[in-house]
N, C-alpha and C positions, 0 to 999 in steps of 0.2 A: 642226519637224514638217512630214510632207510633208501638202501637203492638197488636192483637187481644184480648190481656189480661188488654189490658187498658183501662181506661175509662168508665170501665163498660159492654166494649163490651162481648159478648158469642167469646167462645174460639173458634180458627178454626177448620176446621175439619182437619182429618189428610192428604188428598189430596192438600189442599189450602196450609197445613204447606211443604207438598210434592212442589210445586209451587214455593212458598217460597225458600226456599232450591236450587228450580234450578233457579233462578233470579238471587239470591247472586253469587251461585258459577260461573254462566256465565256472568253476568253482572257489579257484586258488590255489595257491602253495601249499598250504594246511590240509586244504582237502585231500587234495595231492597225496604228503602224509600219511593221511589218516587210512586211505584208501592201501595204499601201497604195504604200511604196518601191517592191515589186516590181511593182504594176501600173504605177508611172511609169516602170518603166524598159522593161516591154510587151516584154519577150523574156524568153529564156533566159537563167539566169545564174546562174555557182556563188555558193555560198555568203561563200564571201569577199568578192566586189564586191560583195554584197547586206550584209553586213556593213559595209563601205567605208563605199555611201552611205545606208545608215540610220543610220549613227556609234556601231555596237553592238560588243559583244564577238563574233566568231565564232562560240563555242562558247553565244550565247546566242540567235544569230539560228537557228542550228541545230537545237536544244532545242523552239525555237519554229516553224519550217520543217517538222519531226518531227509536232509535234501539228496545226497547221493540216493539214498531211497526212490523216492518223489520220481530221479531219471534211471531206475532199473539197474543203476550201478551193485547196488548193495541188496541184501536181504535179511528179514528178521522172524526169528522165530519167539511167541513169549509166551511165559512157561508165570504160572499163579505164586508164587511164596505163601507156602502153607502156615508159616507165622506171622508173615504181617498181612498175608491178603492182596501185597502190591505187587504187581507184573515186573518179572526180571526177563529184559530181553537178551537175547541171544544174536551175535549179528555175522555176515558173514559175508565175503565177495562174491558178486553173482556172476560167475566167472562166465556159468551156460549161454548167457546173453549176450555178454559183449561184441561179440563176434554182431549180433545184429544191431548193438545200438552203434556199431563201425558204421555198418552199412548205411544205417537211417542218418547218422552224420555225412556221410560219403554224400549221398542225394541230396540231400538238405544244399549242401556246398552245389554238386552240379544243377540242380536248379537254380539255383543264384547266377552263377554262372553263363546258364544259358539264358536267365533273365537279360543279363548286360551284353550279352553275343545281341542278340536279338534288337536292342537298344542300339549298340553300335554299328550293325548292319540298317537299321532303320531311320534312325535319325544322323542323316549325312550333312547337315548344310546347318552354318553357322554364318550368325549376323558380325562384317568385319569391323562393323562401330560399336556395339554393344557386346563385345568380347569378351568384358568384368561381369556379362551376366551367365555365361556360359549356355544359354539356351538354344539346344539344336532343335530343327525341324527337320522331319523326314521331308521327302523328295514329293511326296501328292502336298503337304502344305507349304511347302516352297514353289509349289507351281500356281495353285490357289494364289499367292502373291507375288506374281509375277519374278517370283526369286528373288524379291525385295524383303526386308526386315519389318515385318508390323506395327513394332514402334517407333525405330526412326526413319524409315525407308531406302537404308542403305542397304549395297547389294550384299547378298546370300551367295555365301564363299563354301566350296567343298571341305568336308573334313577331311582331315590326314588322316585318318586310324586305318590304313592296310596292316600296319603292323598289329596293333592291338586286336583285329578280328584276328589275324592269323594265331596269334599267338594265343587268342579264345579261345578258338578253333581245336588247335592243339589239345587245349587242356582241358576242353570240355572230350574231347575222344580219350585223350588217355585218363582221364576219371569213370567216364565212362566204364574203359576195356577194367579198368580195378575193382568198380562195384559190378557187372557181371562175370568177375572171374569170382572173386569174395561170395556171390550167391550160388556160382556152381557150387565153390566148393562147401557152401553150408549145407544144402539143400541136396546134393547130388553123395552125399556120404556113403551111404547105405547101397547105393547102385549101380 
């Protein structure tokens, strides 16, 4: 497997290993791969020599060239073959971008994120007979029912989650403070 640590290469930075990371777990291993072959070979190049030296089937580097496409990973350029008339593509890591599809991953996560802060600050109270159902009600529908359970009318017990907001909390600010620092520094280059 090819890997920034080999061959002599310099180590990647921790953004690229960030990139990485989100290839695999959306993509896979192979994509992985396929993706990483093509920034060590750092040009243009059909799909066949990208097949060659990733030691893959063609038509699976392909497959996979297609979708890395589809999310701005990849680019391609295609050029006519003057004897057969068929498009030979050209393909290549869209390296200019990445740096943004970080960021749109970055958000993508702190809004989830701050979906379940928001959830866990708001639904406090849990029914202490129907436990296996795990159904919390916020504090205005717990008072609506007298702080009793809807369907079996036992009492409405506080949740424990001080820890898990705080630790929301936490990680929703330090995600935060990493996608506006990542946007200074994309956006604020030049100035």
């Amino acid at each position: 497997m090819v890997s920034g640590k080999n061959m002599g290469e310099k180590p990647r930075s921790a953004s690229m290993e960030a990139i990485m990371g989100i290839i695999k777990n959306t993509f896979g291993e192979t994509s992985k791969l396929v993706f990483e072959t093509l920034l060590k070979i750092g040009r243009e190049v059909q799909d066949e020599d990208l097949a060659m030296h990733a030691g893959l089937h063609v038509s699976e580097v392909r497959r996979i060239l297609y979708k890395l496409s589809e999310h701005g990973f990849v680019t391609s350029r295609r050029v006519r073959d003057r004897e057969t008339g068929y498009y030979i593509y050209f393909w290549r890591a869209n390296t200019e971008y990445l740096p943004q599809i970080l960021i749109s991953r970055k958000k993508t996560v702190l809004n989830k994120l701050m979906e379940r802060l928001k959830y866990e600050e708001t639904y406090i109270f849990q029914c202490s007979s129907c436990s296996s159902e795990k159904e919390r009600f916020s504090f205005d529908d717990a008072m609506i029912n007298d702080f009793k359970c809807p369907r079996c009318g036992a009492q409405l017990e506080p949740v424990n989650n001080a820890v898990t907001v705080k630790s929301l909390r936490e990680l929703v600010e330090r995600l935060r403070r990493s996608v506006e620092a990542d946007e200074k520094r994309l956006y604020n280059r030049g100035s």
